[in-house]
Backbone bond lengths (Angstrom), bond angles and torsions (degrees), N, CA, C in turn:
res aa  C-N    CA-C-N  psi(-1)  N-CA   C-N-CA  omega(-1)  CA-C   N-CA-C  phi
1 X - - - 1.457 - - 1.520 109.34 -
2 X 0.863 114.75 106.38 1.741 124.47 171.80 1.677 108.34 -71.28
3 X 0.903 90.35 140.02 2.139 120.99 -177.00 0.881 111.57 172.57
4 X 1.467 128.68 164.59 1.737 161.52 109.07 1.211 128.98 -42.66
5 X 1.148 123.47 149.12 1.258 146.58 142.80 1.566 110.59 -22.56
6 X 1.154 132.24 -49.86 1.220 132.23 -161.73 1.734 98.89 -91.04
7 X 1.752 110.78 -31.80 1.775 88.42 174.25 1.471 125.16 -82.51
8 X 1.687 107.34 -4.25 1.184 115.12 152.18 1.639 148.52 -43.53
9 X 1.454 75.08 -36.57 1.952 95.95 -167.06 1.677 84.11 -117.02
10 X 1.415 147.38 -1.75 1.485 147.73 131.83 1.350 105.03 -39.09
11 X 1.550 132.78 -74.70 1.314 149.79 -175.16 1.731 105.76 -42.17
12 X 1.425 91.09 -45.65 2.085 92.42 -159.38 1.765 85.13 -63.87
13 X 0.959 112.01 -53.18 2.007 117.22 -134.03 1.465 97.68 -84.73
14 X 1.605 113.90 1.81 1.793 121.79 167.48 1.546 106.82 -88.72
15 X 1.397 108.45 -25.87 1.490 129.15 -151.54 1.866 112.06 -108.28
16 X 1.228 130.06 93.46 1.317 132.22 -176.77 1.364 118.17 -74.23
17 X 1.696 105.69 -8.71 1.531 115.53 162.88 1.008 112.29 -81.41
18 X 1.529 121.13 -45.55 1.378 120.25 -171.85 1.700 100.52 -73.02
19 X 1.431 131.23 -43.12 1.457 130.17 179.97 1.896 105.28 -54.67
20 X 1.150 122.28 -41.13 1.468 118.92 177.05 1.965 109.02 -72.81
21 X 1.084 113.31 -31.82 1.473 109.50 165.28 0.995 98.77 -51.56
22 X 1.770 131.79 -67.40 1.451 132.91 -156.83 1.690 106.60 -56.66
23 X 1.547 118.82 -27.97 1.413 116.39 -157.39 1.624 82.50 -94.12
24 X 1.180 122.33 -22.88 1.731 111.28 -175.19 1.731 112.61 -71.25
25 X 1.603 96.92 -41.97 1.647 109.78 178.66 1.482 96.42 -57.75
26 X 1.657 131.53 -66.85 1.326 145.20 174.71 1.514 99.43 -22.11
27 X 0.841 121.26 -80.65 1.576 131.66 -177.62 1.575 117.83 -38.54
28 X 1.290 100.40 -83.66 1.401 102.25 152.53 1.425 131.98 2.15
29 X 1.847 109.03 -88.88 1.056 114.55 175.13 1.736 114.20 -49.38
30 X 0.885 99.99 -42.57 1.823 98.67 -173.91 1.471 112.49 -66.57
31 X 1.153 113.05 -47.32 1.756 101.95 149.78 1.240 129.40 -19.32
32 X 1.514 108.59 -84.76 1.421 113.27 172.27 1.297 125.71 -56.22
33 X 1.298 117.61 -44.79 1.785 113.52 173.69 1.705 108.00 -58.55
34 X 1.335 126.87 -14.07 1.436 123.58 176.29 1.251 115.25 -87.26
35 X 1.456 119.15 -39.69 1.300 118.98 160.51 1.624 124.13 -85.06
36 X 1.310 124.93 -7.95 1.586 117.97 147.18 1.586 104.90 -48.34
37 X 1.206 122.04 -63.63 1.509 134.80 -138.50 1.606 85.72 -67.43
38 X 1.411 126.25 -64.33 1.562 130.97 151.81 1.595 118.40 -14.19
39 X 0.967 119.77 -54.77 1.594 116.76 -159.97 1.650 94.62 -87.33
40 X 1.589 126.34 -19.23 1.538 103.46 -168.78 1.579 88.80 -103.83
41 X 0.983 143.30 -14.18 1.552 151.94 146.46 1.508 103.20 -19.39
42 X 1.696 99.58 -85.01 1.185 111.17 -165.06 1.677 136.05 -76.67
43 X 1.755 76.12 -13.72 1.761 94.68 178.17 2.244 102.66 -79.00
44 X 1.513 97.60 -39.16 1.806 91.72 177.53 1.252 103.59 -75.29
45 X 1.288 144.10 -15.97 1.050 136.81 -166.99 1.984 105.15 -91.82
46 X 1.188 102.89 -39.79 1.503 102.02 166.04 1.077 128.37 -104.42
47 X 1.175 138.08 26.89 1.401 155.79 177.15 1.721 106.59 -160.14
48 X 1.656 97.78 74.73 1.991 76.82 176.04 1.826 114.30 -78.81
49 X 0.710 110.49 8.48 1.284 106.20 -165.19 1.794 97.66 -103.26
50 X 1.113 101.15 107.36 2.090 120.51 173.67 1.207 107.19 -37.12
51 X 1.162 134.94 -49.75 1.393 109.24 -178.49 1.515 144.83 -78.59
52 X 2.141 88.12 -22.09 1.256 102.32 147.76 1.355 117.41 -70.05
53 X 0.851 111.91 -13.80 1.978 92.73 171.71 1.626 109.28 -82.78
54 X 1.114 117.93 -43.13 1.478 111.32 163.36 1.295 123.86 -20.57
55 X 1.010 106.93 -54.55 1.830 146.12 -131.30 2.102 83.56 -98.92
56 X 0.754 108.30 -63.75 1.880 120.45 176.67 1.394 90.72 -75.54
57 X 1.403 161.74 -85.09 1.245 128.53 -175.79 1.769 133.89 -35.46
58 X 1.272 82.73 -49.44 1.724 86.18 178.21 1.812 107.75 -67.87
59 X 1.261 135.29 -20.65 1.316 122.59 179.53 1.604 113.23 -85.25
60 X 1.777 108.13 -20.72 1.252 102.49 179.73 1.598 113.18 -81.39
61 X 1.750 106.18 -21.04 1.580 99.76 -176.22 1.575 97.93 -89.77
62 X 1.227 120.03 17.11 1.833 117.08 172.52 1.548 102.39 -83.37
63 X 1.356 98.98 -55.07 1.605 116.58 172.26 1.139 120.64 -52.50
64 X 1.473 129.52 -43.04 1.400 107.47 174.21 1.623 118.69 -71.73
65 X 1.702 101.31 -40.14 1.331 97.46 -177.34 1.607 115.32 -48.74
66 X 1.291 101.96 -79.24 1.743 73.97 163.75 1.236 167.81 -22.19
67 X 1.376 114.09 -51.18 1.387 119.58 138.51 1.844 134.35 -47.84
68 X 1.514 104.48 -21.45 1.175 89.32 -168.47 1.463 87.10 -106.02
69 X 1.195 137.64 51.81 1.578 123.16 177.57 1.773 72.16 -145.66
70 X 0.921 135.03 -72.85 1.281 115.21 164.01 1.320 135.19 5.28
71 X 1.211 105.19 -83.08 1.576 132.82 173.48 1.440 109.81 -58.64
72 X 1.323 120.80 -53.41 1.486 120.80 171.64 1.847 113.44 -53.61
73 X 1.201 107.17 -48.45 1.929 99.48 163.19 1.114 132.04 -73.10
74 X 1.562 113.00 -35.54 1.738 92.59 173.24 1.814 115.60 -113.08
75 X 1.533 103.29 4.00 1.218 116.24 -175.67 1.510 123.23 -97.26
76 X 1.561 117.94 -63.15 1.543 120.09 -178.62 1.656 106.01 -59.84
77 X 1.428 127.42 -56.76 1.466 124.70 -167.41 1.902 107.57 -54.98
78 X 1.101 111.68 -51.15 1.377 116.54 162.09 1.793 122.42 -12.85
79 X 1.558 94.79 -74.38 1.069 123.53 -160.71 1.428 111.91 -60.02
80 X 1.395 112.62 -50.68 1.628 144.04 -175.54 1.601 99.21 -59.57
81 X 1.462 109.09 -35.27 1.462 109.91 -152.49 1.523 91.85 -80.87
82 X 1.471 103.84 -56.84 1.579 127.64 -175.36 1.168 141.23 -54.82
83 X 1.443 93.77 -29.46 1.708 118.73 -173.64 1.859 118.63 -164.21
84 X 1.405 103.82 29.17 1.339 112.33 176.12 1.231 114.57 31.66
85 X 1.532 89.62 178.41 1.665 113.86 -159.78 2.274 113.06 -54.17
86 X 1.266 110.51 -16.80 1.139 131.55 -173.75 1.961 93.43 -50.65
87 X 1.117 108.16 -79.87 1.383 114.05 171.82 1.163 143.86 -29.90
88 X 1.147 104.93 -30.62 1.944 120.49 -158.01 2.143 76.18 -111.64
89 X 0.893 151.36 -8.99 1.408 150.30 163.47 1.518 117.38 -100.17
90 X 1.529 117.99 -8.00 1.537 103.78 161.99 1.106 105.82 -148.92
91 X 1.307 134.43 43.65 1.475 136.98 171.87 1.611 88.89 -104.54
92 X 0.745 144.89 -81.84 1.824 128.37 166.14 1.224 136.62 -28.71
93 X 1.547 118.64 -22.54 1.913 111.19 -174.22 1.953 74.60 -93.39
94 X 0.983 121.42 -51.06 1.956 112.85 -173.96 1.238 110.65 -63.87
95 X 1.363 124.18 -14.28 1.592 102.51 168.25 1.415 114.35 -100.82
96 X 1.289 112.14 -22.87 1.881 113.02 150.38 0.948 123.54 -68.63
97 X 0.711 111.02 -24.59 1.869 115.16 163.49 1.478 113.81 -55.00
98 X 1.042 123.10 -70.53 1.646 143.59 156.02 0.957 110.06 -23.13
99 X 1.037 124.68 -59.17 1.823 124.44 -168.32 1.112 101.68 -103.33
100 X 1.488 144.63 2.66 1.540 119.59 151.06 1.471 102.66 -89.12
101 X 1.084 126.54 -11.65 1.375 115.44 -174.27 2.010 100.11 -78.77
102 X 1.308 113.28 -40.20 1.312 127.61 147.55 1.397 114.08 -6.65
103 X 1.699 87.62 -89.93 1.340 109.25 177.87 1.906 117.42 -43.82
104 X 0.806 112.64 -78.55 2.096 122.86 163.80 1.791 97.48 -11.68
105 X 1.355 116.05 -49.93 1.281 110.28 -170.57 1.803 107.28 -89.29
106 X 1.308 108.94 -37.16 1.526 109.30 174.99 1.288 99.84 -124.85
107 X 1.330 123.60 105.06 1.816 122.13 163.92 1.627 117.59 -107.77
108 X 1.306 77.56 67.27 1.639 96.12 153.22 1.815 134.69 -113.59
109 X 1.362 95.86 152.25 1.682 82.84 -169.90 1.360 146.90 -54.90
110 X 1.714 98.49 -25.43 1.557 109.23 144.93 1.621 116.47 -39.98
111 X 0.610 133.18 -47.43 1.919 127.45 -135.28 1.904 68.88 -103.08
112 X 1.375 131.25 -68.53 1.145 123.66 -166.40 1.359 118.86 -53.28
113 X 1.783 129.30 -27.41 1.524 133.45 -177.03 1.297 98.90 -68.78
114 X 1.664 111.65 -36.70 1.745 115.16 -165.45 1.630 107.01 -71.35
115 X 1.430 127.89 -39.83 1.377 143.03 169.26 1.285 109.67 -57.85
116 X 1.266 112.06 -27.50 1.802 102.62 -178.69 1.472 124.70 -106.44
117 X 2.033 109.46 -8.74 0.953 102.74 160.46 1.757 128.86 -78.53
118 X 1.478 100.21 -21.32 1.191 123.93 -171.82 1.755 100.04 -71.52
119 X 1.298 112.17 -65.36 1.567 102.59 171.19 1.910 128.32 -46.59
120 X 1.139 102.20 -27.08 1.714 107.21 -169.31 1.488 87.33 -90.75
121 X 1.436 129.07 -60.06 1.763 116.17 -162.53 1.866 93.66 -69.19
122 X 1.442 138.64 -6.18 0.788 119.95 -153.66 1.674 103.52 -95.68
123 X 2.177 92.56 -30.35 1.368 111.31 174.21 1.052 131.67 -44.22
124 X 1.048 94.74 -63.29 1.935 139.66 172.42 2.322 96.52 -34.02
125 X 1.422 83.27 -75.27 1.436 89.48 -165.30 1.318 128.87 -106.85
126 X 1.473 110.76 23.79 1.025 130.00 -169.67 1.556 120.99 -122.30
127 X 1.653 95.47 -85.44 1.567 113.24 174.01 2.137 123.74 -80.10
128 X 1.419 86.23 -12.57 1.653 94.61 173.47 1.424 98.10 -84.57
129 X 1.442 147.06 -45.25 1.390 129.28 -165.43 1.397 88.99 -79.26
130 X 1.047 141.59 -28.26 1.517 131.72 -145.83 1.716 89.81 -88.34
131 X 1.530 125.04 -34.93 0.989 123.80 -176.84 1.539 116.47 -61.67
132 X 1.442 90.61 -55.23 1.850 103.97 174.67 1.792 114.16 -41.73
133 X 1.420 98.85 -29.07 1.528 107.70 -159.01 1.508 118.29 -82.74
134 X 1.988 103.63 -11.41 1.040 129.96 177.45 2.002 117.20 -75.14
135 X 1.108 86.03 -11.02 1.406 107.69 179.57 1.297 133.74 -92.22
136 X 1.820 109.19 -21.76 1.250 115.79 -135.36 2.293 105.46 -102.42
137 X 1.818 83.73 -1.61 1.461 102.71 147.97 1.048 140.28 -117.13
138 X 1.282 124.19 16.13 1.149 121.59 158.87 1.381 125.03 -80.63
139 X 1.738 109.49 163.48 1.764 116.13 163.59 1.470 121.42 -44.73
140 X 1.225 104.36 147.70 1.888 110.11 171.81 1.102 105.95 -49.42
141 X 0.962 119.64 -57.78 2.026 123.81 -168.14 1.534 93.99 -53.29
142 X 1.540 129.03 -49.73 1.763 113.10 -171.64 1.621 107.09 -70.95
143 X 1.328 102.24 -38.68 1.789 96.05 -171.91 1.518 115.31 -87.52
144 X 1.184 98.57 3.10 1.806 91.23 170.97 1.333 112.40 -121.59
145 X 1.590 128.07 2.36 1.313 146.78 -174.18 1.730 112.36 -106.89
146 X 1.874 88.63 -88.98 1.120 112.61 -170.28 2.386 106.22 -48.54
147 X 1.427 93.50 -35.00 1.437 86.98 -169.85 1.759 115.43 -84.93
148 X 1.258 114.14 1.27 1.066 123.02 -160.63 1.751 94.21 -77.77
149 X 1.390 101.86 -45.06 1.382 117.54 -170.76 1.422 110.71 -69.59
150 X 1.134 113.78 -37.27 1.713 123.02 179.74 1.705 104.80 -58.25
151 X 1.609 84.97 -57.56 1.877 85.41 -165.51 1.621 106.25 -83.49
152 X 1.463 116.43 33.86 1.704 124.32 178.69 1.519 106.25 -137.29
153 X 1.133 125.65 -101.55 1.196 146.66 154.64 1.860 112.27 -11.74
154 X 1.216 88.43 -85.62 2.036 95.46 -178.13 1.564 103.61 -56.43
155 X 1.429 115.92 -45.87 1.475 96.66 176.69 1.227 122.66 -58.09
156 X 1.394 119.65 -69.25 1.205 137.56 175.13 1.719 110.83 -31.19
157 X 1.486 127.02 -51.50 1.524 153.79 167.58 1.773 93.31 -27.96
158 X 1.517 89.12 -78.58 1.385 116.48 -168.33 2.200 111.56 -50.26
159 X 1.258 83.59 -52.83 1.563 82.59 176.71 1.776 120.13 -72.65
160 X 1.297 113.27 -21.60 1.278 110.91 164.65 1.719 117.98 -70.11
161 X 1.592 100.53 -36.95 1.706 95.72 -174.11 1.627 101.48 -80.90
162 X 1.233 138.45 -30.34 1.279 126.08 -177.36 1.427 115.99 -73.71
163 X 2.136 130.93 6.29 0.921 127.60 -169.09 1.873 93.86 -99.29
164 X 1.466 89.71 -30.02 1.488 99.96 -172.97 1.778 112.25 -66.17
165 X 1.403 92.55 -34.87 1.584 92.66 -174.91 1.450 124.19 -83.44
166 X 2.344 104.74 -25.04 1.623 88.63 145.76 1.430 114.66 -62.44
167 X 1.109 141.10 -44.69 1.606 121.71 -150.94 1.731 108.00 -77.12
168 X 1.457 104.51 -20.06 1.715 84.42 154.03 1.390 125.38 -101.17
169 X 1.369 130.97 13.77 1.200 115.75 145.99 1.406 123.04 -76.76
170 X 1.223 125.65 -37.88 1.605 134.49 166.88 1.992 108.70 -42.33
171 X 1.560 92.16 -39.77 1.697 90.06 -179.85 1.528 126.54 -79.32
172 X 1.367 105.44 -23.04 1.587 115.16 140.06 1.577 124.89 -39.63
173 X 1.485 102.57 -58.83 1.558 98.47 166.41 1.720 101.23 90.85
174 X 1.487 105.28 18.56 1.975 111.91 157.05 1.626 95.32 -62.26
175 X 0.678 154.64 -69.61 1.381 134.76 -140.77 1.596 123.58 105.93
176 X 1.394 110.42 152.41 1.654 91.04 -175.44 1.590 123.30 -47.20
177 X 0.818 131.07 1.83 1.545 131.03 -153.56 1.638 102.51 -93.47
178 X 1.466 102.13 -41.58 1.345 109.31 146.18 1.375 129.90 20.90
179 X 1.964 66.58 -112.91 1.312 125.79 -173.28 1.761 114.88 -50.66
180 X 1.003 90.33 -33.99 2.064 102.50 -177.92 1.446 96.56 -98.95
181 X 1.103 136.66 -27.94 1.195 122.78 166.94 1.295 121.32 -60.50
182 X 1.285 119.47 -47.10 1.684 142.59 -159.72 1.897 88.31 -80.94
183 X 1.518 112.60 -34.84 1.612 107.47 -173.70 1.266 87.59 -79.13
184 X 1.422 151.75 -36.17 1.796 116.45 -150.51 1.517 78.04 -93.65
185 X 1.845 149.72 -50.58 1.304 124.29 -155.34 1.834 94.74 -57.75
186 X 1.093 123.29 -30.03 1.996 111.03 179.67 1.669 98.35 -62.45
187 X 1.357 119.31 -25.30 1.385 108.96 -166.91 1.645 119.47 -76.48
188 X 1.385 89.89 -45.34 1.667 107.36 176.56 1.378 96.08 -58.31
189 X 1.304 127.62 -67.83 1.293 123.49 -168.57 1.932 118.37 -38.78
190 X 1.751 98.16 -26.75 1.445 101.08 -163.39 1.395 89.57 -87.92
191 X 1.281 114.78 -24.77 1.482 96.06 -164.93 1.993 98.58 -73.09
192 X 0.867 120.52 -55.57 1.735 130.80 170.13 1.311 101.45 -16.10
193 X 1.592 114.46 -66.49 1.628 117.98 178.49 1.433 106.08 -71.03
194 X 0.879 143.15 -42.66 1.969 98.92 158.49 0.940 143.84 -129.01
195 X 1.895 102.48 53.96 1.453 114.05 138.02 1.447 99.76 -82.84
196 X 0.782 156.64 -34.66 1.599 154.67 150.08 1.452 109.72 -17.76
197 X 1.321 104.22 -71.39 1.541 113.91 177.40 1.459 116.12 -60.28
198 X 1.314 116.92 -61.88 1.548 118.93 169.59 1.914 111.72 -51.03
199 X 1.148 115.11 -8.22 1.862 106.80 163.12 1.324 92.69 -75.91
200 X 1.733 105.52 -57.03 1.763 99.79 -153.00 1.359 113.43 -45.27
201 X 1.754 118.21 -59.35 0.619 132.50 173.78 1.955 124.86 -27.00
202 X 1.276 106.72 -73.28 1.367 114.45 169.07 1.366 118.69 -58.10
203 X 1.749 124.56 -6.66 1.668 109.35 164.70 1.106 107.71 -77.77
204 X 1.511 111.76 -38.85 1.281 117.75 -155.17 2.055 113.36 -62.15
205 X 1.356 99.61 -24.01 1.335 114.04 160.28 1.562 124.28 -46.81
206 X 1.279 116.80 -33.90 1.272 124.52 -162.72 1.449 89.98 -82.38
207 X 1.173 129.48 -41.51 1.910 132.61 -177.20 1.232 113.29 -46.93
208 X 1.246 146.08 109.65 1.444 160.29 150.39 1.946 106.21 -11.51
209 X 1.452 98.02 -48.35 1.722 103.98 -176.37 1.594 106.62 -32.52
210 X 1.352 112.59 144.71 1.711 118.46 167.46 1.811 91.79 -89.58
211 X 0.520 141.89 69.88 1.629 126.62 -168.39 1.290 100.62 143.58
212 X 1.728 135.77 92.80 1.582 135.84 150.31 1.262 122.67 -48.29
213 X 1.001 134.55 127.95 1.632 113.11 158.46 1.231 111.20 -107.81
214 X 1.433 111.39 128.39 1.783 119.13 -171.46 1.673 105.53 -70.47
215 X 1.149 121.35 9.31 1.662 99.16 176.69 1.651 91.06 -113.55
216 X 1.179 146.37 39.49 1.243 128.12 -136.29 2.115 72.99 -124.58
């Protein structure tokens, strides 16, 4: 299928489904880039010594992997089957939500390792199929166009501007409390955008069409 970049981002800005994907990816990313920026903070700050930080990275990415291959077999198919796409898109921005607000009141590295395993196995096996799944009625032209740009561009967009906007809250000089505060109101908000999306999504099921079209 031949296109551009530009009939990509044509498709989104006709499309208020495809614009709430973009604000879910938007969201998203800024989540995680707030709690990256958090975890290498708090990990040099309580572990100065480099190899213990190695040593605490590598056990937390043991832990997720596990869990999230876990969770992806007896957990995501479940869910999708049982209680649609609604779930697997805000059972993660509300439980990050929770635990940065957590965090704001206790910012310690416990409470922050527990928030970040929970967001990545949650990513992984949770909110990434649910994302994919957002797709899986639409036209060729949106899912081979319109998404190309989302999962390139808007991510990529999105994760650069949310690094910028911690480093000027840090230059203010609030303090982490902030920072975890300012991440769960992005969280709540994400979770809103897709229970939003997870309705659209699941009406659009009820339509006979082999092919949705999200501006419809």
């Amino acid at each position: 299928m031949r296109g551009s970049l530009l009939e990509g981002l044509a498709l989104i800005v006709r499309s208020r489904y495809l614009l709430g994907i973009c604000v879910f990816v938007v969201l998203l990313a800024a989540s995680s880039t707030f709690l990256y920026f958090e975890q290498a903070r708090l990990v040099a700050q309580t572990f100065p010594d480099r190899v213990r930080q190695t040593q605490v990275f590598a056990l937390i990415d043991s832990i997720v992997q596990g869990l999230t291959i876990a969770a992806q077999v007896f957990v995501t198919g479940r869910v999708a089957r049982n209680y649609g796409v609604t779930p697997l898109l805000v059972a993660v921005p509300l439980a990050i939500a929770a635990g940065l607000g957590l965090l704001a009141l206790a910012p310690a590295f416990g409470v922050l390792a527990a928030v970040m395993v929970v967001r990545r196995v949650g990513e992984y096996a949770l909110v990434r199929p649910g994302r994919e799944m957002l797709f899986t009625r639409v036209d060729a032209q949106t899912k081979y166009k319109a998404k190309n740009v989302i999962d390139t561009a808007v991510y990529r967009g999105a994760d650069a501007l949310s690094g910028w906007v911690k480093v000027g809250i840090d230059a203010i000089g609030a303090g982490a409390w902030l920072v975890a505060l300012a991440g769960a109101a992005v969280a709540l908000l994400w979770a809103l955008v897709g229970r939003w999306l997870g309705r659209r999504h699941e009406a659009s099921t009820a339509t006979p069409e082999a092919a949705w079209k999200p501006h419809e």
